[in-house]
N, C-alpha and C positions, 0 to 999 in steps of 0.2 A: 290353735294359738289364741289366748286371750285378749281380749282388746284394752287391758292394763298393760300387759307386754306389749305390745304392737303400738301402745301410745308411750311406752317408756322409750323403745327403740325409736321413735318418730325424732321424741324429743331430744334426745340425746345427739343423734344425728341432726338435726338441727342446730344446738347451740354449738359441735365441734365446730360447723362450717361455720357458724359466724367468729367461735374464738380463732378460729386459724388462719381463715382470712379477710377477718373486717377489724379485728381489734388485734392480729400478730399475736396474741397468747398462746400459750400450752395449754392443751385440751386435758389437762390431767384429772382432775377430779371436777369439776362441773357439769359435764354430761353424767356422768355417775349420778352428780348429786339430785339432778332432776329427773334422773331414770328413779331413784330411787323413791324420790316423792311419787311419781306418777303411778308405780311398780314396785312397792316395798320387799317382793318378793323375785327382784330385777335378777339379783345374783345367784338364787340358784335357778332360775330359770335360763341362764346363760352356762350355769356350769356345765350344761349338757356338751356347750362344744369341746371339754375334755378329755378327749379318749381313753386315758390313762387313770386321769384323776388329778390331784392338785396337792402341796406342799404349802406349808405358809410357814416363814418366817417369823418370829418375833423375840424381844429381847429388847436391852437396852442401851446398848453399844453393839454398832459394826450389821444392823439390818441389810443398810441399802447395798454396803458391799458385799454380805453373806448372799443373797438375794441373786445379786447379778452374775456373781461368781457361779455360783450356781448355775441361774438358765445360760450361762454360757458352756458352762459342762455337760449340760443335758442335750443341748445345741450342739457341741463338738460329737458328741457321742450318736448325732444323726437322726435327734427327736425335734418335733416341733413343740416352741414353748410361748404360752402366754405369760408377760410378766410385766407389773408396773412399776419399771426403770427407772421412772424419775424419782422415787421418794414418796409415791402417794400414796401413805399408805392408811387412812382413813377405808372407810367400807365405801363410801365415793370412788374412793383412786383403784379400788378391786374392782366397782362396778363398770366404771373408765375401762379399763384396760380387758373385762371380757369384752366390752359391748364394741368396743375399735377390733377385736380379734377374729379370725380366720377359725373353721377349725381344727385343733391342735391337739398334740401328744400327750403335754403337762401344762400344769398351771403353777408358775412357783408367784408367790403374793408374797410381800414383805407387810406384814402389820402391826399398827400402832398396838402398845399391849392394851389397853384400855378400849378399843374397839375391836379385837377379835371377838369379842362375846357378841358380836353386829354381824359380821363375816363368816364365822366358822361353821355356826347352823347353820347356812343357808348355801355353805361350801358342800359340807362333808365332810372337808380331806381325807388324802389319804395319811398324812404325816403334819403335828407340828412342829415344829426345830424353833427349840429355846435358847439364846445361845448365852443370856446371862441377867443377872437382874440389878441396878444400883440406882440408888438416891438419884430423882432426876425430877429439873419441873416440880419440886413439892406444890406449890402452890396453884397446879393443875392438874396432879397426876396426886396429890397425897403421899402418904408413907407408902414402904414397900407392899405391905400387908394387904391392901386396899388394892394395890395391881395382880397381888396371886389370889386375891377371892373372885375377882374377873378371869385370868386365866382358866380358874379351874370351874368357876363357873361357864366358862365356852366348850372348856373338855366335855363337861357333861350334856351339852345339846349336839355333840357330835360323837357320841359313844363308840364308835369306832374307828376314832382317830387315834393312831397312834401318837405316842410322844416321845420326842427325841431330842435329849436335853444335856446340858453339860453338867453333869451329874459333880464337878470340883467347882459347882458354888450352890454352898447350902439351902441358896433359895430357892433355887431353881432344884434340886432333889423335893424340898418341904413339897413342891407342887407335882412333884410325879408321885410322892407317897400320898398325899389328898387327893388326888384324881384316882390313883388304885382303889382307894377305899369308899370310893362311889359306887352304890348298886348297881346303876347302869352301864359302867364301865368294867366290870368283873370280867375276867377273865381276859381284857386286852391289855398285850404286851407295852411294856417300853422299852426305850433304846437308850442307853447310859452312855458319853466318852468323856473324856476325862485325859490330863497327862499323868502318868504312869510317875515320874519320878521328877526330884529337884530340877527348876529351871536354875538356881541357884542367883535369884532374883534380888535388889535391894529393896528392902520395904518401907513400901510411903505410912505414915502417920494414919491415914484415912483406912476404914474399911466398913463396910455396910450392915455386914453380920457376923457380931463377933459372938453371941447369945444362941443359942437350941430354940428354935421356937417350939418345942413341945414341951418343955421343963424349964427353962430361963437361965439354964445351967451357961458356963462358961464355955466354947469350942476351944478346945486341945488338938493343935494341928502334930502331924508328921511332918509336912513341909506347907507353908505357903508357897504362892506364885504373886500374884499382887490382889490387891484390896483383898474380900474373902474367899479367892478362889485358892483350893489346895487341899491337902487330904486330911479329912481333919474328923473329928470323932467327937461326941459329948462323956463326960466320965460316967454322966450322973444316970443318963437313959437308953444309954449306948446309940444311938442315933448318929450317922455318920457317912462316909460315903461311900454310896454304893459298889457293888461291883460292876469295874467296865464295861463293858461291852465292845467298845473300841476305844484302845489307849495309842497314846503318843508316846513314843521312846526316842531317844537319842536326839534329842530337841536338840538346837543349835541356832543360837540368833546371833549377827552380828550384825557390824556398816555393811557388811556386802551380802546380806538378806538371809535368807530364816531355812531351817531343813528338820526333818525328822521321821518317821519311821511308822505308820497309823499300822495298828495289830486289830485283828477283828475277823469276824467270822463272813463269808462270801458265799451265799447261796448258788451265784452259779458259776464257784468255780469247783474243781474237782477235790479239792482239799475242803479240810471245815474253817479252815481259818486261814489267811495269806495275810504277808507283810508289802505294806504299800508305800515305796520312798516318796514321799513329798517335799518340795521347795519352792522358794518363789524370793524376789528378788524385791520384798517388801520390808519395812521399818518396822520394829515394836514387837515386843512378844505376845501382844493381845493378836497378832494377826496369826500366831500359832494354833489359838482357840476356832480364829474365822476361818483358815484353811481346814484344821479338823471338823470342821462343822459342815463345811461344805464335803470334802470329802464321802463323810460318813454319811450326808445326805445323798449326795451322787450315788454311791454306792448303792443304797435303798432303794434306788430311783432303776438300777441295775445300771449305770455309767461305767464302764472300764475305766483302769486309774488311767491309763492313757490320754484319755479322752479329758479327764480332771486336770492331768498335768497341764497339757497342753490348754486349756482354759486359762488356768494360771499364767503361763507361759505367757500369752498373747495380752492380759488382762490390762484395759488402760481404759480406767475409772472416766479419766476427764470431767471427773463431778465434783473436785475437792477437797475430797474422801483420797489421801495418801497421793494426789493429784502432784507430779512431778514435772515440771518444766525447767527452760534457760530464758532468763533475762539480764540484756546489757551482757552476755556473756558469765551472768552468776548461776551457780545451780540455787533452785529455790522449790522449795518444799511447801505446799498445802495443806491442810486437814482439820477437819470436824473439831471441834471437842465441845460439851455441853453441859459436866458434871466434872466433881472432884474426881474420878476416876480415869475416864477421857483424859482430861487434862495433866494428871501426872501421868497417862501412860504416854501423852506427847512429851512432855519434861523428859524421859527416859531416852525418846528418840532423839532430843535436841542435847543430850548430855552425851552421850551413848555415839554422836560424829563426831570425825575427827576435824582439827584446824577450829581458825576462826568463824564464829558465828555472828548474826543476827534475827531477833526474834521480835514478830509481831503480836500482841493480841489485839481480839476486835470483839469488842460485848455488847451485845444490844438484851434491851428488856424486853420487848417487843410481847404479845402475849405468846405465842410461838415457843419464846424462849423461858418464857417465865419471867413474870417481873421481880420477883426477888431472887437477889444475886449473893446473896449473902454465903451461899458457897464458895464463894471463890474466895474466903478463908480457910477451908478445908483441902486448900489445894498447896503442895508441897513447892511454891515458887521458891522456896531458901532454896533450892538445888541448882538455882539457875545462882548464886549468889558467887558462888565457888568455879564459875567459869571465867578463864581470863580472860581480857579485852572481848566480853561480850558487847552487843548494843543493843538496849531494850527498847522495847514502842508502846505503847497504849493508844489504841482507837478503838471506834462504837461510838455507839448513843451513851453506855457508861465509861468511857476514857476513863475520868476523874476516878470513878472507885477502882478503877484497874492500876491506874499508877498510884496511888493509897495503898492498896494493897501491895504491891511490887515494893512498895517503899520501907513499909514493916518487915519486907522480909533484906531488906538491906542491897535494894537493886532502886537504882534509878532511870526513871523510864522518859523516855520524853514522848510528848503527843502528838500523834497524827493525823489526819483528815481523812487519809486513806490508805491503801496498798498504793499508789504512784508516790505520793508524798512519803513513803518509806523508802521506797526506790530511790528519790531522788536523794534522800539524806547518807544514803550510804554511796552516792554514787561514785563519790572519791576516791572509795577503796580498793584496793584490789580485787579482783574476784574471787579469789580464794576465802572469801569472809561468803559462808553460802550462809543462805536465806531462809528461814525458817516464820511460815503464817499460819496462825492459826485462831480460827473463826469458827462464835458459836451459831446456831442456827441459820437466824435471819443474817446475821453480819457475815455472811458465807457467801450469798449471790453477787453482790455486789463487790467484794475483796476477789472474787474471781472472776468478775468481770475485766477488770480492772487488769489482773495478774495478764489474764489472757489475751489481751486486748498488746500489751506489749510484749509477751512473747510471740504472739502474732507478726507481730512488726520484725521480730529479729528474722524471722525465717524468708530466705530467698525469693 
């Protein structure tokens, strides 16, 4: 054992116990980050405690919940798994989460796309699961282009990772056919899923890649699904999407949650291919993509659907991510959003229930979030315009450009301080007016504080 490693471990251990119990923080990524100062090479020298081997997550919508869905499936199925739960997914919050771990079966990692090329050499994996790619953060992250020359440059420092992608958004295929066509990766497979046919979906204004990046040609879809995801072909260089590998059929989303049908091949079962019912009792047709994802990752992982369902089944985020409570007797709804895409696939959620509503947003600039906000004109608020006796909110650090914006689209929002002070202004109404908040990054910890703090209170 090295006395880099032996002084990464020291220290790591050290600062948890002072985060956990002198200053009350989450130990999530600062012991990492000084393992990995002491120890540059912290993470694959810990990857040894994974028996199995390790999965990493990445993409740009729906990580932390693919992620957890996930080691819970892997968990149901009666493996032990290391995984970093909270969100941290820097190569810090990988380091965090081996150096706090036991050892274990799998390793499922959720990672930022821009720091797996820090993590994945020094992983291996045995899989990475991409589960989509859109405009986010430009003013941290850049155009999309600048995040698949990272991708594929981390492909190539771990040449026998497989990759397993959602092959109905064309960016994400662009990086499984550049990662093929790397020398060192010859001859390793990828995993394609996709849904099979029409969601028969309304389409927002916004979409990320409407152009071939091999020719600059136009894409000619068979169907969309929302933003660029759907089956779609170039005329000019034929480029288009793949064949499946595992499709979705018989999709089904409504108010009273999501179902479909994943086709695909099973190594250990006695057929070459089985059909696998999937459901779950979540919002939005983007979580069709996150179930298939996990799914087909389980699967890989060799998880009985069983053991997937039942993950499902039992799954309660409690992180604000589709995070469901009662307060004052209202149902009210939590969730993410952080890009024009997010954000109108929550619009769809809050369009898409029945009865009266109310709807919060909460924007901060924060660097987290990206200081420019100027997205949230590309976001389809006229759909909230045509809802009757809605009531809108505006809070965050940018309230002001949030009700500005609401306002051009012909909704008036009035301002708040917080999730309690929303609470409070609706409190006159009946309960059947459910609650709908939603929070981009930073303006998420704290609106869920808050949320939780008084459904706490309702409970016995």
């Amino acid at each position: 054992m090295g006395l880099r490693k032996v002084g990464a471990q020291a220290v790591s251990a050290l600062s948890t116990v002072a985060l956990k119990h002198v200053f009350r923080r989450p130990a999530a990524n600062f012991p990492g980050k000084v393992a990995l100062y002491v120890d540059p090479r912290i993470i694959a020298d810990m990857a040894s405690k994974l028996r199995c081997g390790s999965i990493v997550v990445v993409g740009t919508n729906g990580k932390t919940t693919v992620s957890n869905l996930l080691a819970d499936a892997v968990e149901a199925a009666g493996h032990s798994v290391v995984c970093n739960r909270t969100g941290a997914n820097l190569d810090s919050g990988v380091a965090t989460a081996l150096l706090h771990a036991r050892e274990s079966d799998w390793g499922v990692f959720e990672s930022d796309e821009l720091w797996l090329v820090r993590s994945l050499p020094q992983l291996q994996a045995n899989y990475v699961l991409l589960l989509n790619l859109f405009r986010d953060q430009l003013d941290r992250c850049g155009e999309i282009d600048r995040i698949q020359d990272s991708i594929v440059e981390a492909l190539g420092k771990s040449p026998s990772t497989v990759l397993v992608y959602n092959a109905d958004d064309p960016l994400c295929a662009t990086i499984a056919r550049r990662a093929a066509e790397l020398p060192e990766r010859a001859g390793v497979p990828s995993v394609a899923f996709g849904v099979a046919e029409d969601m028969g979906l309304e389409q927002n204004v916004v979409a990320d890649a409407t152009m071939c990046q091999w020719c600059s040609s136009m894409f000619e879809y068979r169907f969309r699904q929302y933003g660029q995801l759907g089956d779609y072909h170039c005329p000019n260089c034929g480029f288009g999407r793949p064949q499946l590998d595992f499709e979705a059929r018989g999709v089904h989303v409504g108010p009273d949650g999501l179902s479909f049908t994943l086709r695909g091949p099973d190594a250990s079962a006695p057929e070459p291919a089985m059909e696998r019912p999937v459901s779950g009792s979540f919002s939005g047709s983007y979580m069709v993509y996150n179930l298939m994802a996990v799914t087909v990752a389980a699967t890989l992982l060799g998880c009985p659907i069983e053991a997937v369902q039942r993950a499902i089944d039992d799954f309660d985020p409690n992180n604000g991510r589709l995070q469901e409570m009662t307060i004052n007797g209202r149902p009210t709804l939590l969730n993410l959003a952080k890009n024009p895409t997010g954000f109108n696939q929550n619009l769809k959620i809050v369009t898409g229930a029945p009865g009266r509503k109310a709807v919060a947003f909460f924007i901060n600039d924060r660097e987290a979030d990206g200081h420019d906000i100027s997205w949230l004109w590309d976001v389809d608020f006229e759909e909230l315009a045509a809802e009757p006796d809605i009531k809108v909110f505006a809070g965050g650090i940018r309230k002001n450009d949030m009700q500005l914006r609401l306002k051009y689209a012909g909704i008036k929002a009035d301002l708040v301080e917080g999730a309690d002070d929303v609470v409070g202004r609706i409190a006159g109404d009946e309960n059947d007016r459910r609650l709908f908040v939603i929070a981009n990054y930073t303006a998420l910890p704290s609106v869920k504080s808050q949320l939780d703090a008084m459904a706490d209170a309702e409970e016995p």
